[in-house]
C-alpha positions as CSV (number, residue, x, y, z in Angstrom):
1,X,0.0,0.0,0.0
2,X,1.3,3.4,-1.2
3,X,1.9,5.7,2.3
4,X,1.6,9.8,2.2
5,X,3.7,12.0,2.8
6,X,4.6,15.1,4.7
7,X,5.1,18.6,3.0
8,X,6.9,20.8,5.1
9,X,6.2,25.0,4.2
10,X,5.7,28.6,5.3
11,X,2.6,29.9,6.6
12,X,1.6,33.5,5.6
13,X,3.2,34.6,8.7
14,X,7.0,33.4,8.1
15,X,6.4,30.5,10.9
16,X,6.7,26.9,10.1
17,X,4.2,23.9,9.6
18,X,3.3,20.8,7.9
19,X,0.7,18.9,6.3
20,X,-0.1,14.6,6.6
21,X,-1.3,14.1,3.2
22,X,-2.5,10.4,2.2
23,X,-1.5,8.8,-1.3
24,X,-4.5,9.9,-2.8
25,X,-2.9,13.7,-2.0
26,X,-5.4,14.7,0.3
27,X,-4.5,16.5,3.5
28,X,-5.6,14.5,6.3
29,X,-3.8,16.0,9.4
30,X,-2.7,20.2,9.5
31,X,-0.2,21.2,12.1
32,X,-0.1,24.0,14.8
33,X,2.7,26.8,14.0
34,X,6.4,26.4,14.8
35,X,8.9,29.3,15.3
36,X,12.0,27.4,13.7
37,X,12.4,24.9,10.9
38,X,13.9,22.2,13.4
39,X,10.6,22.4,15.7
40,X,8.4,21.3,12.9
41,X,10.5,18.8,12.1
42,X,10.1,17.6,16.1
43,X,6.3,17.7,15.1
44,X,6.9,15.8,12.2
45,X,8.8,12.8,14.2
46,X,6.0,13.6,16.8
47,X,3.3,12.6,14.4
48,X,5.2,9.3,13.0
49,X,5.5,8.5,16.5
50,X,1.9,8.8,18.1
51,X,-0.1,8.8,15.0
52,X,-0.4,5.0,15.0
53,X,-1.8,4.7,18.3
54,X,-5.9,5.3,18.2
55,X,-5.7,6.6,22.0
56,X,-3.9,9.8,20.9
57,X,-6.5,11.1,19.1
58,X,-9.6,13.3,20.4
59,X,-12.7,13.8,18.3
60,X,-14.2,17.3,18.6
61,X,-17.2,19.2,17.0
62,X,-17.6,22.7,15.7
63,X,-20.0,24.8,16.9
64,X,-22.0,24.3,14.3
65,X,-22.1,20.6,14.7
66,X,-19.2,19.2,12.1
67,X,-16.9,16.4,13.3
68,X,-13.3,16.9,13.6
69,X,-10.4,15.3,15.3
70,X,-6.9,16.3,17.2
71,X,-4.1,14.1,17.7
72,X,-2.1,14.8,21.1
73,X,1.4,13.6,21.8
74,X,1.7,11.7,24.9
75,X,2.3,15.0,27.2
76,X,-1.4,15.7,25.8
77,X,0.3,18.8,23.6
78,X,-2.1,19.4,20.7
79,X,0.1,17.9,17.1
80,X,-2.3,18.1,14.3
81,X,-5.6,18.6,13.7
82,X,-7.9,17.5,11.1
83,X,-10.4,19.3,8.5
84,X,-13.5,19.6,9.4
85,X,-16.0,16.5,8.1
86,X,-20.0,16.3,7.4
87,X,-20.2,12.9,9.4
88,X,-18.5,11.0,12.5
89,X,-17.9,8.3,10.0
90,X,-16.0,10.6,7.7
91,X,-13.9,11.8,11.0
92,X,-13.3,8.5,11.8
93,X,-11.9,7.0,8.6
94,X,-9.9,10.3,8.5
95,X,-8.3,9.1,12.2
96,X,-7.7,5.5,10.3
97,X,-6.0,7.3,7.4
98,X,-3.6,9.2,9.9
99,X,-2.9,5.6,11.5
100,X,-2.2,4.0,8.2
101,X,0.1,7.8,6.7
102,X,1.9,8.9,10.0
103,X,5.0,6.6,10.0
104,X,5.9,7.8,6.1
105,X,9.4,9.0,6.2
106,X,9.2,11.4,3.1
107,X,8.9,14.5,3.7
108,X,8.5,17.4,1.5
109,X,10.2,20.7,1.9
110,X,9.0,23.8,0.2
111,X,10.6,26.0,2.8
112,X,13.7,26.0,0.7
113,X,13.7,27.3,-3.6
């Protein structure tokens, strides 16, 4: 089975962060911001390290009732957090999709030209 992959960029603010994107190139997990290059990184190996695990992640709904999930690192800091779905199921299968994409080693780096 084809894994994702990890693009590493700039936000519109000059800080660092990533995106979990599965094979079929959708974004399944978006990171907080990071002040350095070598923090997002740390998220990076965060996610491969607690994304497998089912018990890391927390499912949350908007206020206006669409499902969504959070994956915490084992000090319960928030790492990633999902898009917003239209149904538990779809939050769900997004959580499985992290599980299967988080231990992919590639990682792409736009931060650089």
């Amino acid at each position: 089975m084809a894994l994702g992959w990890y693009e590493l960029k700039l936000a519109n603010d000059g800080q660092f962060m990533f995106n979990l994107y599965a094979a079929n190139s959708q974004i399944i997990l978006t990171s907080e911001l990071y002040k350095t290059k070598a923090s997002a990184l740390n998220g990076i190996e965060s996610v491969q390290k607690n994304g497998g695990d089912e018990s890391n992640f927390e499912y949350r709904t908007t206020k206006s009732d669409q499902p969504y999930f959070i994956l915490k690192a084992k000090n319960h800091q928030e790492i990633g957090r999902s898009q917003y779905y239209a149904s538990q199921e779809g939050a769900k299968n997004g959580v499985k999709s992290v599980m299967n994409n988080a231990a992919t080693t590639e990682i792409k780096d736009k931060t650089v030209a």
